[in-house]
C-alpha positions in Angstrom: 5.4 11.7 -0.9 4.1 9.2 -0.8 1.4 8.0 -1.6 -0.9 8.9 0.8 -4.3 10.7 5.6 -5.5 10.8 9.3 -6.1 13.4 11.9 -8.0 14.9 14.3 -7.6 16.5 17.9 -8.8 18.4 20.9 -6.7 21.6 21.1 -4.7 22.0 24.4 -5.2 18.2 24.9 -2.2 17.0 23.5 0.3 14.8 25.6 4.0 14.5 24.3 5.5 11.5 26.0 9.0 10.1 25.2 8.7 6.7 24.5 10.9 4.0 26.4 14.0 2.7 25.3 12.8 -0.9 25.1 9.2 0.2 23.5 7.9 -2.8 21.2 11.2 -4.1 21.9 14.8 -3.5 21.2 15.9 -2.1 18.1 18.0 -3.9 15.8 21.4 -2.9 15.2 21.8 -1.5 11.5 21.3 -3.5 8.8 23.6 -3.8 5.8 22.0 -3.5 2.8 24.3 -5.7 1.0 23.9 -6.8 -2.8 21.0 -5.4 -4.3 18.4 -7.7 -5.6 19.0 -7.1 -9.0 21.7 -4.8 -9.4 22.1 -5.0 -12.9 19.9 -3.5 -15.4 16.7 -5.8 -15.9 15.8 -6.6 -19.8 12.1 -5.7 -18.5 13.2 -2.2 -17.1 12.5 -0.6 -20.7 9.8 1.1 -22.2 6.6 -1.1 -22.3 4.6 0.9 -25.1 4.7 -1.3 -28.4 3.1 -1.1 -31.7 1.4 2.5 -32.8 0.8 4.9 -30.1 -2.8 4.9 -28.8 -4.9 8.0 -29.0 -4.7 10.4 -26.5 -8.2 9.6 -24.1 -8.6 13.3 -22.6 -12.7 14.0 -21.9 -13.9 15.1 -18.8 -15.7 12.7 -16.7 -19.2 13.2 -16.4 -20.4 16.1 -13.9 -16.5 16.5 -13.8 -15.0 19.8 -11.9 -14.6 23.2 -13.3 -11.1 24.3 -14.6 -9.4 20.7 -14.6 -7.8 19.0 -17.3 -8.1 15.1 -17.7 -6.2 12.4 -19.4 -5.5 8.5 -18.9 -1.9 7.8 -18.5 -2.6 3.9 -18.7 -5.5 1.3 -19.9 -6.5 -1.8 -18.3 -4.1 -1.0 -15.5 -4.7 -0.2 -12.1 -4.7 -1.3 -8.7 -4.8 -1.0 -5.3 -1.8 1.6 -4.6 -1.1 4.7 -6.3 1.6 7.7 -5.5 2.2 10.4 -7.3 5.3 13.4 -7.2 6.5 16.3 -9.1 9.8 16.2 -10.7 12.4 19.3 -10.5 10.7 20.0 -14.3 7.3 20.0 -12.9 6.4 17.0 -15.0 4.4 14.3 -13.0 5.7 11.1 -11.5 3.3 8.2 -11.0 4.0 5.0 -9.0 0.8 2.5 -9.3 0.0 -0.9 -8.6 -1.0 -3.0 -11.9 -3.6 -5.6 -10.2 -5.4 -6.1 -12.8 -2.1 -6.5 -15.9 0.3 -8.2 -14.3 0.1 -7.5 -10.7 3.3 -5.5 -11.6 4.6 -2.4 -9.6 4.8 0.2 -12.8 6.6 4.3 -13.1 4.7 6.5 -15.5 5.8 9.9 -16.5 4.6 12.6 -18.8 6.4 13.9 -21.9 5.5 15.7 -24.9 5.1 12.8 -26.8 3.0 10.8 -24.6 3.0 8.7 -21.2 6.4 6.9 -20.5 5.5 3.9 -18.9 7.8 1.0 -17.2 7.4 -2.1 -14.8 9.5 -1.4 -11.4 9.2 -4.5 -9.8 7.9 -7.6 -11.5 7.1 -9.9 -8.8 3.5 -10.7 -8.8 1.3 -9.7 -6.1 4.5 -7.6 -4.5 3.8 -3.9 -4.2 -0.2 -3.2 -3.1 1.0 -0.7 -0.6 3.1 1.8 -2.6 4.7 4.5 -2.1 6.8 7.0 -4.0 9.5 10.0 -3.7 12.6 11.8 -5.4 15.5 12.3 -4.4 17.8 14.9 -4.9 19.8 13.8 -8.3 16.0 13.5 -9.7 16.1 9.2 -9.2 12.5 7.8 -8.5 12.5 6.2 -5.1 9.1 3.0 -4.4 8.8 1.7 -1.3 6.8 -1.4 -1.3 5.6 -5.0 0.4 7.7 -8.0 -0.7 6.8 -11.0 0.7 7.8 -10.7 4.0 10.1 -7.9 3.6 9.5 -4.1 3.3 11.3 -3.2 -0.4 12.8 -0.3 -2.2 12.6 0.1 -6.1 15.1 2.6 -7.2 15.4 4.3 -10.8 18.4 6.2 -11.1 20.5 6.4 -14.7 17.5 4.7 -16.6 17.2 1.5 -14.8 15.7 0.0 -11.8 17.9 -1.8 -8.9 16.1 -3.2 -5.8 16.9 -4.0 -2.3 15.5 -5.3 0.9 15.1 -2.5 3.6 13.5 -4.2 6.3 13.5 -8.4 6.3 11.2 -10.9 8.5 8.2 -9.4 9.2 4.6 -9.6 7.7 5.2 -7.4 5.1 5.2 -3.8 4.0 2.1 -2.5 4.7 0.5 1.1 4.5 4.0 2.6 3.2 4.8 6.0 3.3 8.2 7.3 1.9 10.5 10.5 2.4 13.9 11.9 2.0 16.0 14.7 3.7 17.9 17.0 2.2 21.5 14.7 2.6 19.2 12.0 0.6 18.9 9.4 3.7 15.5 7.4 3.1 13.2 7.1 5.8 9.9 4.8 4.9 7.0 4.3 7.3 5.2 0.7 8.0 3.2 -1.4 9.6 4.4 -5.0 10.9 2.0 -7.2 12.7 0.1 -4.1 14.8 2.9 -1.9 15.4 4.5 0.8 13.3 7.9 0.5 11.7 10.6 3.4 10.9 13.1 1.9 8.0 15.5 4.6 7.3 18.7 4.3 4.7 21.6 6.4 5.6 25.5 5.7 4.7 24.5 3.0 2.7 22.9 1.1 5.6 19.5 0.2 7.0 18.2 0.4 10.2 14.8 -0.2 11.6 12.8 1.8 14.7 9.8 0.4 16.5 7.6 3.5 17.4 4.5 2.2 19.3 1.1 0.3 18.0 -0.3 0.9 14.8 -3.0 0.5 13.1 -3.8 0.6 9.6 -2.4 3.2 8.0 1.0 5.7 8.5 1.9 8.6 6.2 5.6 10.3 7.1 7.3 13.8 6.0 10.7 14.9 7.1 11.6 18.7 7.3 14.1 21.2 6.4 16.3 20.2 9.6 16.1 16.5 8.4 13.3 16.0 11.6 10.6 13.5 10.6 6.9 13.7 11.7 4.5 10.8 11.3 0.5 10.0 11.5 -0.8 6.3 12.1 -3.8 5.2 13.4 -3.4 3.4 16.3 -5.7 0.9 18.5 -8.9 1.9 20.1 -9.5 4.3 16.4 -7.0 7.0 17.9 -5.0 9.4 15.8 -1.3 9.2 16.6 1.5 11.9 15.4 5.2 11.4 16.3 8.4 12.8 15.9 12.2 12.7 16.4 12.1 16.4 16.5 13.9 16.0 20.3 16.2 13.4 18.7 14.6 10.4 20.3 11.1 10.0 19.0 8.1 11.3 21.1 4.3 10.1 20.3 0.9 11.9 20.9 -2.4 11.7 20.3 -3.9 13.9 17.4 -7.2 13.4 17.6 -10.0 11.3 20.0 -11.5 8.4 19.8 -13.7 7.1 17.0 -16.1 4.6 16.0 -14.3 4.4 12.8 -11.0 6.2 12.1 -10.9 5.3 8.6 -8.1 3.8 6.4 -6.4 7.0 5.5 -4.1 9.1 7.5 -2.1 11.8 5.2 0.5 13.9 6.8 1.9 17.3 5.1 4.6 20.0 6.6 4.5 23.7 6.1 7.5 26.1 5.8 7.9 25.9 9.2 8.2 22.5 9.4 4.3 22.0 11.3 2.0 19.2 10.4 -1.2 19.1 8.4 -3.0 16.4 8.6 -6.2 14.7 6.6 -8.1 11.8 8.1 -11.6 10.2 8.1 -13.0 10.5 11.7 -16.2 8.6 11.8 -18.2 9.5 8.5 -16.6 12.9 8.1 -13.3 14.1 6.2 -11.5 15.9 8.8 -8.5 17.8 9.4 -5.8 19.0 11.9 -2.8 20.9 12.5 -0.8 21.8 15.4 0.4 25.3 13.5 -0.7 26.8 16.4 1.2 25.2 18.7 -1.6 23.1 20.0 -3.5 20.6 17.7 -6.7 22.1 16.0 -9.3 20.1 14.6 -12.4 21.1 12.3 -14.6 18.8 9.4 -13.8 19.7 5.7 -16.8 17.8 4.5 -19.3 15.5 6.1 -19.8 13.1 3.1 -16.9 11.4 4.9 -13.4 11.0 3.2 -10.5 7.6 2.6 -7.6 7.1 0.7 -6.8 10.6 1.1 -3.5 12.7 0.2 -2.5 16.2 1.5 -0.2 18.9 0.6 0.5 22.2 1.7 1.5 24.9 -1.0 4.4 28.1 -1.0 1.6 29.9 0.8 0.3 28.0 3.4 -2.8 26.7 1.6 -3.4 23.6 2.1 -5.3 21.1 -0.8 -6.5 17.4 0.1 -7.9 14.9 -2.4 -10.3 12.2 -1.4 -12.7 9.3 -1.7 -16.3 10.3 -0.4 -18.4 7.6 0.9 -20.5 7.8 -2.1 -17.4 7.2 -4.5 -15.8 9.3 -6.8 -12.5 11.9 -6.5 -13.2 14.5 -4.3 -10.8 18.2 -3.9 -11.1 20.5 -0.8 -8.7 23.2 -0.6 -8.7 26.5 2.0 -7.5 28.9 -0.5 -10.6 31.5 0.2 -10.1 31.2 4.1 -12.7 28.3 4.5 -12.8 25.4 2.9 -14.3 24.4 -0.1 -14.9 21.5 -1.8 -15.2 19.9 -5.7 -15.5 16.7 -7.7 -12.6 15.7 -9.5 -14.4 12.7 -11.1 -17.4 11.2 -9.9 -16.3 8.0 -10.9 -12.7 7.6 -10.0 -11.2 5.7 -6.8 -7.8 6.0 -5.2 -6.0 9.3 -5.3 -3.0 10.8 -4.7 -2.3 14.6 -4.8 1.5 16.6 -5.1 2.0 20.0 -6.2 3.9 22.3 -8.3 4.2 26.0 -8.1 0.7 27.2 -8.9 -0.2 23.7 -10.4 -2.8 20.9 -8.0 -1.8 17.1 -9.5 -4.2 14.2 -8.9 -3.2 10.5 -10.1 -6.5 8.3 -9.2 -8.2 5.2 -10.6 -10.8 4.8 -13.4 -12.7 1.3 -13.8 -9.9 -0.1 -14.8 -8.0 2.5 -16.3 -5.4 5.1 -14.5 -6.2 9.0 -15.2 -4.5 12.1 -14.4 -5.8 15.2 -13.6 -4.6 18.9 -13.2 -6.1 22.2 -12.4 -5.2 24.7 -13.8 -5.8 22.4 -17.1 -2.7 21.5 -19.1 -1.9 23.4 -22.2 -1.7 20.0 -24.2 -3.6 16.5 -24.4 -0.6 13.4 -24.4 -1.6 10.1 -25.2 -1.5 7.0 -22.8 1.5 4.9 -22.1 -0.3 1.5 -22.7 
């Protein structure tokens, strides 16, 4: 889920209204997705450690948070995108982009021995807006910018196969990536100012036009296969839309801003209602429309971007974030209000997933990617590269 948050609104102020038929013009017919890219295995789709292991890098941050555990999963290795999921094991999934080594998209995941690290796409300066998910046989699932194409990496029996899900545009940008429980993909976008639904189902893709967007979209689909999107759209609104009714229906989440932020991190609860994360002027704010009407309220004032959102087996929801002042930020309304922690004061870029009991944080260091887990992990593992 994916990687990545915005939200705010005025309770009872919410307009649902269906869009046109012809909105942003018409849809293309479904798309074949033809040959893969590279539908073989690629030579470079191994393992990437080499030589003796490196030593496991586990100590705390400085002024680091209470009751976490931290590691680095990878040296001399981020970027500008990062995703991270929870695998049927409960053993973290991480999706990054490697600006500064390669400008590869890479997959990291934890084992006893150590971080597993491998390159999923290879194409430099492809993949800055990543995002990642699982689907239901376990395979690991990137959306990601090509260069003028919207991408999907997929990992399934050890090695990575690639394939065009959305061609002739300006490129991928702000991804967001989900699947339902019949495994169709369904990957969120933007393309030259509007916002872009690219869902695989049958084998084929086809591609929705949903109204004007902004900078950023995050997308989760429910347990009736109904998906529910946030995006930013022009003027610093929030936007959430649905195909809930079958055809898809947009309204406004939250007011107008001076600055809306380039986060906006959408989450669904049992019941299938929308959390939702977002920087609103210099404040980290959330809403939901559990209710049945969108309710807004500020989680912390030292503002909040790049944020992610989840909502656990009890209805508690946790959100990671950048504060304006930098670092990692966690606020989380387990005790009925919410509270909020530093993760690292000197980390950038996060992205939050549970498992049962378990808060997962992959985020940037310098130059290094770190992981982080509260309650703390019952063993240090060393880092992939």
């Amino acid at each position: 889920m994916n990687r990545a948050l915005l939200v705010w609104a005025l309770a009872g102020c919410v307009k649902s209204t269906p869009l046109p038929d012809d909105a942003g013009g018409p849809n293309p017919p479904p798309q074949d997705a033809g040959p893969a890219l590279d539908a073989a295995p690629r030579e470079d789709s191994g393992p990437q450690d080499a030589g003796p292991p490196p030593e496991p890098d586990c100590d705390p941050p400085a002024a680091a948070a209470d009751g976490w555990s931290y590691e680095t999963l990878a040296r001399d290795d981020a970027g500008f995108g990062i995703a991270i999921e929870i695998d049927s094991t409960g053993a973290p999934e991480v999706a990054y982009y490697a600006y500064y080594d390669g400008a590869d998209v890479r997959w990291a995941t934890r084992g006893a021995e150590g971080w597993h690290i491998e390159d999923a796409v290879t194409e430099a300066d492809h993949g800055e807006y990543v995002s990642l998910a699982l689907d239901s046989s376990g395979a690991a699932l990137v959306a990601y910018e090509g260069s003028a194409d919207l991408r999907l990496a997929t990992r399934a029996g050890g090695a990575w196969t690639h394939e065009i899900a959305y061609a002739g545009f300006s490129g991928g940008w702000w991804t967001s990536i989900a699947t339902d429980a019949e495994d169709a993909i369904l990957v969120s976008s933007i393309d030259a100012g509007r916002v872009k639904i690219s869902t695989r189902a049958g084998g084929a893709w086809s591609t929705e036009d949903i109204g004007e967007g902004g900078n950023t979209t995050s997308i989760a689909v429910d347990g009736a296969g109904r998906a529910h999107v946030c995006f930013s759209a022009p003027r610093n609104t929030l936007q959430y839309a649905t195909n809930a009714g079958g055809a898809w229906t947009v309204e406004e989440a939250a007011g107008t801003f001076e600055d809306l932020g380039f986060s906006c991190a959408l989450a669904l609860d049992a019941d299938g209602r929308a959390h939702i994360a977002y920087q609103g002027d210099d404040d980290l704010r959330y809403t939901t429309n559990a209710s049945g009407a969108w309710q807004a309220e500020t989680i912390d004032t030292g503002g909040g971007v790049y944020n992610s959102i989840a909502v656990d087996e009890s209805g508690v929801v946790h959100v990671s974030f950048a504060p304006n002042s930098g670092g990692i930020g966690y606020a989380t309304d387990a005790g009925g209000a919410w509270t909020v922690t530093t993760i690292d004061p000197g980390g950038y870029g996060a992205s939050l997933a549970l498992s049962p009991g378990v808060v997962h944080v992959a985020y940037w260091s310098g130059t290094d990617v770190r992981y982080a887990r509260t309650p703390p992990a019952p063993d240090c593992v060393a880092p992939g590269r």
